[in-house]
Biopython code that builds the backbone (N, CA, C, O; Angstrom):
import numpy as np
from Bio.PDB.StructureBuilder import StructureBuilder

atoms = [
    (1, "UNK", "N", (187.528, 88.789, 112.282)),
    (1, "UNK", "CA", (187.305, 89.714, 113.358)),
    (1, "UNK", "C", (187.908, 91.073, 112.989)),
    (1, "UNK", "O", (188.597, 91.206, 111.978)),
    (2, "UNK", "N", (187.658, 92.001, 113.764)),
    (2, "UNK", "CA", (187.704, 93.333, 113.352)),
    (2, "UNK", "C", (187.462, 94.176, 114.439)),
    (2, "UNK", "O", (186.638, 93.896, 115.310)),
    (3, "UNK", "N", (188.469, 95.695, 114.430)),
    (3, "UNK", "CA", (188.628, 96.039, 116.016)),
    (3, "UNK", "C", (188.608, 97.596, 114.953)),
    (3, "UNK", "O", (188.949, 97.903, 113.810)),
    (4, "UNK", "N", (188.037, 98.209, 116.055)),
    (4, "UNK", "CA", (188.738, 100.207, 116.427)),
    (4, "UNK", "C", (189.416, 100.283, 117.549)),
    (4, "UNK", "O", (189.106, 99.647, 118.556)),
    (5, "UNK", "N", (190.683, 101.298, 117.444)),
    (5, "UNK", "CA", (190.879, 102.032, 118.231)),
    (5, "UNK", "C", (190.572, 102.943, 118.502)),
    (5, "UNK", "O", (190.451, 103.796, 117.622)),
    (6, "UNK", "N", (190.337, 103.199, 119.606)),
    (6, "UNK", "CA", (189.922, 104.707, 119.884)),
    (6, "UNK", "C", (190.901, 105.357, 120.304)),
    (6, "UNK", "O", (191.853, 104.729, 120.765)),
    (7, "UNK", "N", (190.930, 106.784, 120.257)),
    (7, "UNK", "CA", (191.803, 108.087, 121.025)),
    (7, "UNK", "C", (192.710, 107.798, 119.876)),
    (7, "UNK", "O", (193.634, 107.101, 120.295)),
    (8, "UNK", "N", (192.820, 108.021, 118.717)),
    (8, "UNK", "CA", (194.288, 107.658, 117.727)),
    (8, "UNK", "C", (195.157, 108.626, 117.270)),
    (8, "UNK", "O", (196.262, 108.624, 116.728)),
    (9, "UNK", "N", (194.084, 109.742, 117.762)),
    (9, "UNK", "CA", (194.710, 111.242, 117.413)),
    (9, "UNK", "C", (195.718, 111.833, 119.257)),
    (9, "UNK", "O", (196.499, 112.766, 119.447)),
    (10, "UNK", "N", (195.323, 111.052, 119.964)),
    (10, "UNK", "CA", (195.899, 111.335, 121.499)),
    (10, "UNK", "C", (197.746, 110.621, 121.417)),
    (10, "UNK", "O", (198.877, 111.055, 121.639)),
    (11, "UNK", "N", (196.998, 109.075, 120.876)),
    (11, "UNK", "CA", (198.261, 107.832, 121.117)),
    (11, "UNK", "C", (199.588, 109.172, 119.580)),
    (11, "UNK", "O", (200.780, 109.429, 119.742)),
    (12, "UNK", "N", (198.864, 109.552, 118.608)),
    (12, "UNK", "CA", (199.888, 109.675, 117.713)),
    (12, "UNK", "C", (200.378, 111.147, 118.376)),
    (12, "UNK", "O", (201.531, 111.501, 118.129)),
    (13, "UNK", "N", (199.599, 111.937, 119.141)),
    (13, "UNK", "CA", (200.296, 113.124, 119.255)),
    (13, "UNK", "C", (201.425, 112.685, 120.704)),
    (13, "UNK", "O", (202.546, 113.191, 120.762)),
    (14, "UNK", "N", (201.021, 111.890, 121.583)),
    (14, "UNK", "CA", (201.974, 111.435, 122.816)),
    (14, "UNK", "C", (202.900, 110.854, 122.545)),
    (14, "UNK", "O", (203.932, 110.963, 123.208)),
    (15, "UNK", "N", (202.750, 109.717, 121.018)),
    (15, "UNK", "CA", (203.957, 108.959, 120.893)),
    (15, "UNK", "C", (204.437, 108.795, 119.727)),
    (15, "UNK", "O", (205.439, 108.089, 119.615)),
    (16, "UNK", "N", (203.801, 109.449, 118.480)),
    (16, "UNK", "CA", (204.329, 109.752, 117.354)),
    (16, "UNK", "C", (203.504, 108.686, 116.171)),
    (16, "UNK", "O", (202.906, 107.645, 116.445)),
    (17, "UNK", "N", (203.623, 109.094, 115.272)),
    (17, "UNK", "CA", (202.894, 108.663, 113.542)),
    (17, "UNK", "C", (203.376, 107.264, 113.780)),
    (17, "UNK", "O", (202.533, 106.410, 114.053)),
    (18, "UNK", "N", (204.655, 106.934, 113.705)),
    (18, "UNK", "CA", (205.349, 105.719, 113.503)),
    (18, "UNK", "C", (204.889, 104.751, 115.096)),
    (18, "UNK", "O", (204.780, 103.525, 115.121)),
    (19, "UNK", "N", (204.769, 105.280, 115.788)),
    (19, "UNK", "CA", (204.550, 104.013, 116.737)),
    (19, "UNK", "C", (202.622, 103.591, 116.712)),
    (19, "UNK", "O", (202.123, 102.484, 116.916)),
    (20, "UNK", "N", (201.998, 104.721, 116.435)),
    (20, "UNK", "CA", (200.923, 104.331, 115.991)),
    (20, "UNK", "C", (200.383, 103.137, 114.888)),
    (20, "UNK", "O", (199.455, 102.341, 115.033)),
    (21, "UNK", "N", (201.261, 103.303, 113.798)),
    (21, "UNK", "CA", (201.340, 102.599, 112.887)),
    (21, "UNK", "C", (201.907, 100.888, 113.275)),
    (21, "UNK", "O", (201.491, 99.782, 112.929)),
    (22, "UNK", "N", (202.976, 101.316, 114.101)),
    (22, "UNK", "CA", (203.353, 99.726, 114.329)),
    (22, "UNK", "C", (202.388, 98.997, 115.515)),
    (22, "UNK", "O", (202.545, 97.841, 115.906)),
    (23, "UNK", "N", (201.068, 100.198, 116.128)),
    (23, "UNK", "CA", (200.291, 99.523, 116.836)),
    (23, "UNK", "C", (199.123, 99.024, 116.282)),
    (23, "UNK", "O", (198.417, 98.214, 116.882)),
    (24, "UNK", "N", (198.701, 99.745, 114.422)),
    (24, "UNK", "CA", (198.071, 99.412, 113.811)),
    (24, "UNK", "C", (198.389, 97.975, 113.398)),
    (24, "UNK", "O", (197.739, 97.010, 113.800)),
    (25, "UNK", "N", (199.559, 97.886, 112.466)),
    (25, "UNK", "CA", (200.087, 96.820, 112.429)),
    (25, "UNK", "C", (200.253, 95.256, 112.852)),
    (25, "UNK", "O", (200.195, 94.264, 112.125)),
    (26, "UNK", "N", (200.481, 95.347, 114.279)),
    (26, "UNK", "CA", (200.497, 94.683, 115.330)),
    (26, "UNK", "C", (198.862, 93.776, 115.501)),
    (26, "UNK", "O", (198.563, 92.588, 115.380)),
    (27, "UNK", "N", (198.124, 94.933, 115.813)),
    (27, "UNK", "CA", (196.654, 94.374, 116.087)),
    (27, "UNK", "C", (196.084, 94.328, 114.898)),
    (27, "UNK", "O", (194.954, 93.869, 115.067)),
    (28, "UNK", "N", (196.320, 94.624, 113.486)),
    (28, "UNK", "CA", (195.855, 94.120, 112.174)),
    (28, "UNK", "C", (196.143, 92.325, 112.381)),
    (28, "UNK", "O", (195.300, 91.498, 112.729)),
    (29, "UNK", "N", (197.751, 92.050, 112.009)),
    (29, "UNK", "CA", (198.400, 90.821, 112.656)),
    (29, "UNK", "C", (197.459, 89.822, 113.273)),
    (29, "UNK", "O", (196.891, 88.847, 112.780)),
    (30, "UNK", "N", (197.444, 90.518, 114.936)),
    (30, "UNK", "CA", (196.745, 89.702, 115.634)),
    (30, "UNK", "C", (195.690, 89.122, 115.321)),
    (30, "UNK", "O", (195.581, 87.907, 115.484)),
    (31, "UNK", "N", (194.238, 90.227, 114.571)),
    (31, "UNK", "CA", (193.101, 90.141, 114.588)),
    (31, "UNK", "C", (193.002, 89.064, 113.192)),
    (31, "UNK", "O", (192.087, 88.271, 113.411)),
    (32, "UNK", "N", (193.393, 88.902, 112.383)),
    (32, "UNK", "CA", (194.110, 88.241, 111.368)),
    (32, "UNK", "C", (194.530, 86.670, 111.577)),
    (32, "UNK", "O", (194.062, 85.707, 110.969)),
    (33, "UNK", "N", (195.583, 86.664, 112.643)),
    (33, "UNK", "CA", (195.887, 85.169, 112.700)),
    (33, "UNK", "C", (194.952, 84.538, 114.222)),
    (33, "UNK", "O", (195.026, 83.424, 114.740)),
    (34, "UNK", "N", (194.544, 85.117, 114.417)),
    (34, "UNK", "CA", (193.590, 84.447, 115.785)),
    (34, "UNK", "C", (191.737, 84.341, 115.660)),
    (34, "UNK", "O", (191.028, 85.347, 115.616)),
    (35, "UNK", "N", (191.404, 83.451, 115.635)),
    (35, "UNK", "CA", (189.987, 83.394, 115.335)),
    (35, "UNK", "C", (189.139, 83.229, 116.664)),
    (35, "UNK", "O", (187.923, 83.078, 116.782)),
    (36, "UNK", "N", (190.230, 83.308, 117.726)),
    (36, "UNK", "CA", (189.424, 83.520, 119.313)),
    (36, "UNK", "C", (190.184, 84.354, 120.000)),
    (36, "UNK", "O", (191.297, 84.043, 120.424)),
    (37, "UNK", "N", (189.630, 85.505, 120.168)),
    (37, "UNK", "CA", (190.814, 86.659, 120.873)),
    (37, "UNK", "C", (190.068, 86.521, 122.510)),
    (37, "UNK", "O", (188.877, 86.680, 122.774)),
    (38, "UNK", "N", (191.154, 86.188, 123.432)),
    (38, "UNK", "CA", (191.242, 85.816, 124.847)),
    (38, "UNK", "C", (191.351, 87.425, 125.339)),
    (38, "UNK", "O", (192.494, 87.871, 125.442)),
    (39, "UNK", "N", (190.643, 87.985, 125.532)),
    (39, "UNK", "CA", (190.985, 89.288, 127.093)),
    (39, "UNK", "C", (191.051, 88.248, 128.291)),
    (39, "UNK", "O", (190.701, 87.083, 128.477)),
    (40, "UNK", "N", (191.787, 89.440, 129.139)),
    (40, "UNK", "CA", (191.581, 88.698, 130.826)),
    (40, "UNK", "C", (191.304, 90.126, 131.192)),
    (40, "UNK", "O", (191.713, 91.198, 130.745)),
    (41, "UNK", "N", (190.396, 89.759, 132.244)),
    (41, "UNK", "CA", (190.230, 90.773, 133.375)),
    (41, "UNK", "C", (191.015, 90.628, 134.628)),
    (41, "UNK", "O", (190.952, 89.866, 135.593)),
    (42, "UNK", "N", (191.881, 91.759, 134.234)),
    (42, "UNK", "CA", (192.914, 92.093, 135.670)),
    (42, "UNK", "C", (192.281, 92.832, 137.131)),
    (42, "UNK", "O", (191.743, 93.938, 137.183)),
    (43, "UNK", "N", (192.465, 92.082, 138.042)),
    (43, "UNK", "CA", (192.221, 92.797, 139.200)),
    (43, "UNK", "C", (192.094, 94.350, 139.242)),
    (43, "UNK", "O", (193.250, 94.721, 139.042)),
    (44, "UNK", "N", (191.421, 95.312, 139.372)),
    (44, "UNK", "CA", (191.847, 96.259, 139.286)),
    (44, "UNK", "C", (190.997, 97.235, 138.194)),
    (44, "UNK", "O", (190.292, 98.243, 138.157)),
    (45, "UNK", "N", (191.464, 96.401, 137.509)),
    (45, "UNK", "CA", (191.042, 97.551, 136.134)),
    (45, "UNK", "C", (189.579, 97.142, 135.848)),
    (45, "UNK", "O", (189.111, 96.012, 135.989)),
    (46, "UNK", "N", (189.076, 98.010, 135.514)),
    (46, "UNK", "CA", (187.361, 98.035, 135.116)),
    (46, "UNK", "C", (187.088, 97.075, 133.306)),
    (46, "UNK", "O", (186.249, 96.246, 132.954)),
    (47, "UNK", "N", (188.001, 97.588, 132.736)),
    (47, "UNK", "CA", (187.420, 96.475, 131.146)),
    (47, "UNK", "C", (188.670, 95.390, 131.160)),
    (47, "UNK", "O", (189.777, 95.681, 131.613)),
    (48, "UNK", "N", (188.344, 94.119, 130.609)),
    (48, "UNK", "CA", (189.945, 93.287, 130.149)),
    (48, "UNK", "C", (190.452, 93.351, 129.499)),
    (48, "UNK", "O", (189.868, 93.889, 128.558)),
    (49, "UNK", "N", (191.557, 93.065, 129.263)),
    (49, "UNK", "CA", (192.648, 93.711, 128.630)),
    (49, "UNK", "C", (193.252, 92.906, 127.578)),
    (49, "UNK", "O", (192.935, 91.721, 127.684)),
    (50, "UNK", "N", (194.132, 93.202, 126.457)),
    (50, "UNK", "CA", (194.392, 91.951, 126.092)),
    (50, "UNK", "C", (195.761, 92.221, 125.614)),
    (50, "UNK", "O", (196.089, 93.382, 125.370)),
    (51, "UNK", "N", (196.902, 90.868, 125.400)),
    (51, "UNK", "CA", (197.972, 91.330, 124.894)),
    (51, "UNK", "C", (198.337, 91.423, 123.590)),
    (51, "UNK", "O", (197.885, 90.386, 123.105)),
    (52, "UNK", "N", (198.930, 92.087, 122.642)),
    (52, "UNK", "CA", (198.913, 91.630, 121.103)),
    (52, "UNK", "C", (200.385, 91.915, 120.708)),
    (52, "UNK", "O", (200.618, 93.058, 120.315)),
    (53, "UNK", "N", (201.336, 91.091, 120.755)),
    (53, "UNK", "CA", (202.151, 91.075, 120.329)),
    (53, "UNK", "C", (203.019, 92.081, 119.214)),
    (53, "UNK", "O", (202.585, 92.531, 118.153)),
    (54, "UNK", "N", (204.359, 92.275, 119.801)),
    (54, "UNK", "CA", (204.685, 93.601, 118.821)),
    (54, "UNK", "C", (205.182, 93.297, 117.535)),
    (54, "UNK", "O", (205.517, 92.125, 117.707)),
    (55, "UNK", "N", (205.466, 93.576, 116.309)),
    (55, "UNK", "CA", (205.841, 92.937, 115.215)),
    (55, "UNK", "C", (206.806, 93.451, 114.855)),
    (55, "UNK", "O", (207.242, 92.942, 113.823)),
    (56, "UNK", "N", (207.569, 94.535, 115.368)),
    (56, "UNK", "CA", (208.903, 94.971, 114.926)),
    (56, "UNK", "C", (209.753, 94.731, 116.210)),
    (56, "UNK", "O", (209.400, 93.926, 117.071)),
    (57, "UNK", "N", (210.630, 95.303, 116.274)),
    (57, "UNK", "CA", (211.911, 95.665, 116.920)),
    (57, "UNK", "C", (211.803, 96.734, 117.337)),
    (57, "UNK", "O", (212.281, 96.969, 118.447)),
    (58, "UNK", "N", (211.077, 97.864, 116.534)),
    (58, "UNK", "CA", (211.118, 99.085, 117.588)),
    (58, "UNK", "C", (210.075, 99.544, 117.634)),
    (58, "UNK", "O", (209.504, 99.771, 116.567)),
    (59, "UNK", "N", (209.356, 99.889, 119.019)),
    (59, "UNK", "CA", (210.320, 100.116, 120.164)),
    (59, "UNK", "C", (210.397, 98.815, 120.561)),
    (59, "UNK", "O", (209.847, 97.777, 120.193)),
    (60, "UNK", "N", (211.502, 99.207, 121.707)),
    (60, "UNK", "CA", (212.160, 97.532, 122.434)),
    (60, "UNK", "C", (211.579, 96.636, 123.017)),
    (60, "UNK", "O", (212.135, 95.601, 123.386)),
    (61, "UNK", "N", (209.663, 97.065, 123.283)),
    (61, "UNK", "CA", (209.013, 96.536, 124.223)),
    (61, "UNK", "C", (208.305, 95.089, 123.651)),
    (61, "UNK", "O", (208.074, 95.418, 122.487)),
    (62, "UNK", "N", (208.014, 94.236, 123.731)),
    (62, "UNK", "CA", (207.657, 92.812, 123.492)),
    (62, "UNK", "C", (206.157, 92.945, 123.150)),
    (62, "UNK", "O", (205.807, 92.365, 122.122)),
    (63, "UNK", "N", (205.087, 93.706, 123.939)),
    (63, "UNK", "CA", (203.540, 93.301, 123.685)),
    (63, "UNK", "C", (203.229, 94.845, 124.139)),
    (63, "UNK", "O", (203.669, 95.622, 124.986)),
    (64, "UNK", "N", (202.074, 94.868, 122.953)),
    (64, "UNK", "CA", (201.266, 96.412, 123.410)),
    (64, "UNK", "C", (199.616, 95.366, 124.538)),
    (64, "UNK", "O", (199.086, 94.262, 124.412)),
    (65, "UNK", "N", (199.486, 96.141, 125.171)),
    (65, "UNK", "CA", (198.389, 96.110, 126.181)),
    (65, "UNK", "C", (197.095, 97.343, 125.423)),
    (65, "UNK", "O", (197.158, 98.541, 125.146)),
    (66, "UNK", "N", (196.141, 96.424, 125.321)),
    (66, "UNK", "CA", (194.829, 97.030, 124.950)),
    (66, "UNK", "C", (193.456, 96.802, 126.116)),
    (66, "UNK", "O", (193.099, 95.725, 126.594)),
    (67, "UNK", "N", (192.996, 97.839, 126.315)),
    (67, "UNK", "CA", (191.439, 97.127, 126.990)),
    (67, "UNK", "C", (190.517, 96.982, 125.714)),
    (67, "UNK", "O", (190.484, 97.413, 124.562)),
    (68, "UNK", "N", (189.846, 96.215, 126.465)),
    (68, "UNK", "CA", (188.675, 95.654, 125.189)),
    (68, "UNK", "C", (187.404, 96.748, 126.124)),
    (68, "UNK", "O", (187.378, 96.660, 127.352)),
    (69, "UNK", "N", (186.823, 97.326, 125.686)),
    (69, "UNK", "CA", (185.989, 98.668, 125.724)),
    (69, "UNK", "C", (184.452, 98.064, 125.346)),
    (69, "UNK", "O", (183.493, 98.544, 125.950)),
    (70, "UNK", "N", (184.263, 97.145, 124.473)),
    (70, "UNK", "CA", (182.810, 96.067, 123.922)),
    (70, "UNK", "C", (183.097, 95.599, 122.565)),
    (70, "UNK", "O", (183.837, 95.994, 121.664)),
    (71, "UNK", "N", (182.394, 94.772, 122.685)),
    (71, "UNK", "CA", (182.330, 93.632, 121.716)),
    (71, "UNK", "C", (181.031, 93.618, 120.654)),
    (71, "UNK", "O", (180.087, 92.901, 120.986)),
    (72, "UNK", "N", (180.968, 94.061, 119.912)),
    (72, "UNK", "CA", (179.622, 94.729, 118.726)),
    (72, "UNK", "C", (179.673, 93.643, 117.437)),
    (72, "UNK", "O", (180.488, 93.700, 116.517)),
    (73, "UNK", "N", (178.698, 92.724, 117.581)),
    (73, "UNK", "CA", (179.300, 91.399, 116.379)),
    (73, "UNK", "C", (180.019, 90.821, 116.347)),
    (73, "UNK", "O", (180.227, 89.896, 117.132)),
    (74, "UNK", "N", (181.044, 91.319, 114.919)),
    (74, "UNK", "CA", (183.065, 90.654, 115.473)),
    (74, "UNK", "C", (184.091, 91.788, 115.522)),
    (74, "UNK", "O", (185.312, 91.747, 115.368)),
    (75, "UNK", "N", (182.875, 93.298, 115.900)),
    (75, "UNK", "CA", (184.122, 94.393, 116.177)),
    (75, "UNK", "C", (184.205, 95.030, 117.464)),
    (75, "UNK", "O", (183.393, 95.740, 118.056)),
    (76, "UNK", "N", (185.984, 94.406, 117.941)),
    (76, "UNK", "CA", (185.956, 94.995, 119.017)),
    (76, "UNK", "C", (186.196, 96.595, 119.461)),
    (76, "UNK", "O", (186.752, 96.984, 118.434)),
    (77, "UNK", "N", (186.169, 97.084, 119.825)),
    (77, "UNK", "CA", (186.370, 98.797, 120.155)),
    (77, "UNK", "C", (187.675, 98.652, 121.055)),
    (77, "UNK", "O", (187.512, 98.245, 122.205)),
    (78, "UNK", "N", (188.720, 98.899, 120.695)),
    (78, "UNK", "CA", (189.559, 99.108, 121.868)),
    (78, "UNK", "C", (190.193, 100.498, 122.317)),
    (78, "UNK", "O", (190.077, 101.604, 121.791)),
    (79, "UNK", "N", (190.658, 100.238, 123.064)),
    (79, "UNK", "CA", (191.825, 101.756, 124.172)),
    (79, "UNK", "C", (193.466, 101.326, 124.422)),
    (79, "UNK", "O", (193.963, 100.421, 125.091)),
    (80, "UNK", "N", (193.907, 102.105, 123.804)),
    (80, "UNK", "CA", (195.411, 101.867, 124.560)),
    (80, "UNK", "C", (195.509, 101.884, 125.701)),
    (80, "UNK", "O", (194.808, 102.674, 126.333)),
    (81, "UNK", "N", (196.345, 101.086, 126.320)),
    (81, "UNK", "CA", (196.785, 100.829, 127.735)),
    (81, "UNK", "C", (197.643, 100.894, 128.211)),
    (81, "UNK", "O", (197.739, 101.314, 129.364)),
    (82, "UNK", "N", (198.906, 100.378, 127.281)),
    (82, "UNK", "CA", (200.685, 100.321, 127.578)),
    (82, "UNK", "C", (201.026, 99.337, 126.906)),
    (82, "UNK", "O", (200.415, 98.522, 126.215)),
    (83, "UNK", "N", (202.483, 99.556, 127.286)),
    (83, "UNK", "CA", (203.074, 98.718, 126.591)),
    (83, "UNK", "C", (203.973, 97.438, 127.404)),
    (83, "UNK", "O", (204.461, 98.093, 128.325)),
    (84, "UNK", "N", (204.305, 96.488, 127.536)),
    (84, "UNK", "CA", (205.343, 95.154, 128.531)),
    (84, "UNK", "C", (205.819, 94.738, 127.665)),
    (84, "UNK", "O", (205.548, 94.621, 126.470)),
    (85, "UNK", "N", (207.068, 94.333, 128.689)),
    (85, "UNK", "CA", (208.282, 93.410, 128.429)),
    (85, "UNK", "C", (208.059, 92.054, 128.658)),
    (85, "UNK", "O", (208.828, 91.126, 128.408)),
    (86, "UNK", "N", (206.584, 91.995, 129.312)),
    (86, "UNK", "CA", (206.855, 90.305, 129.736)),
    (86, "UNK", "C", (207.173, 89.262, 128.837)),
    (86, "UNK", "O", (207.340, 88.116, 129.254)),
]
sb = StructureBuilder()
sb.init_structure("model")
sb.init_model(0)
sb.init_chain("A")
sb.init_seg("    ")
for serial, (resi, resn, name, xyz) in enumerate(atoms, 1):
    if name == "N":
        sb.init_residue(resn, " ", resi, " ")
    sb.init_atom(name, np.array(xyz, "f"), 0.0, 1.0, " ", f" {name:<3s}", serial, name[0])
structure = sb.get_structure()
């Protein structure tokens, strides 16, 4: 499987080169060890979302939050969303 992000020039100018990278990282990871990627659709929000686990230590937060935007073959298009502690 295989994903874009979109807006990458927005996420690196709001939150810097290095956290971009560890969000590249992260969802490289994910897309990598999972051969069925689960979104949920949250109340609320218009696309589902999905969680992908953080792979460093910094920043302190546990999981980046992505919407899934469509599904084209096995590439998903995604959007940053945030970041949780859950």
């Amino acid at each position: 499987m295989r994903y874009a992000l979109r807006n990458q020039d927005k996420i690196k100018e709001v939150f810097g080169q290095d956290f971009l990278n560890t969000l590249h990282a992260s969802l490289f990871l994910h897309f990598q060890s999972n051969t069925e990627i689960k979104a949920v659709q949250n109340i609320g929000d218009k696309f589902p979302s999905l969680k992908v686990k953080n792979i460093t230590k910094y920043p302190t937060f546990v999981y980046f939050e992505v919407y899934v935007i469509s599904i084209t073959y096995d590439v998903y298009l995604l959007a940053y969303k945030g970041a949780v502690n859950e």
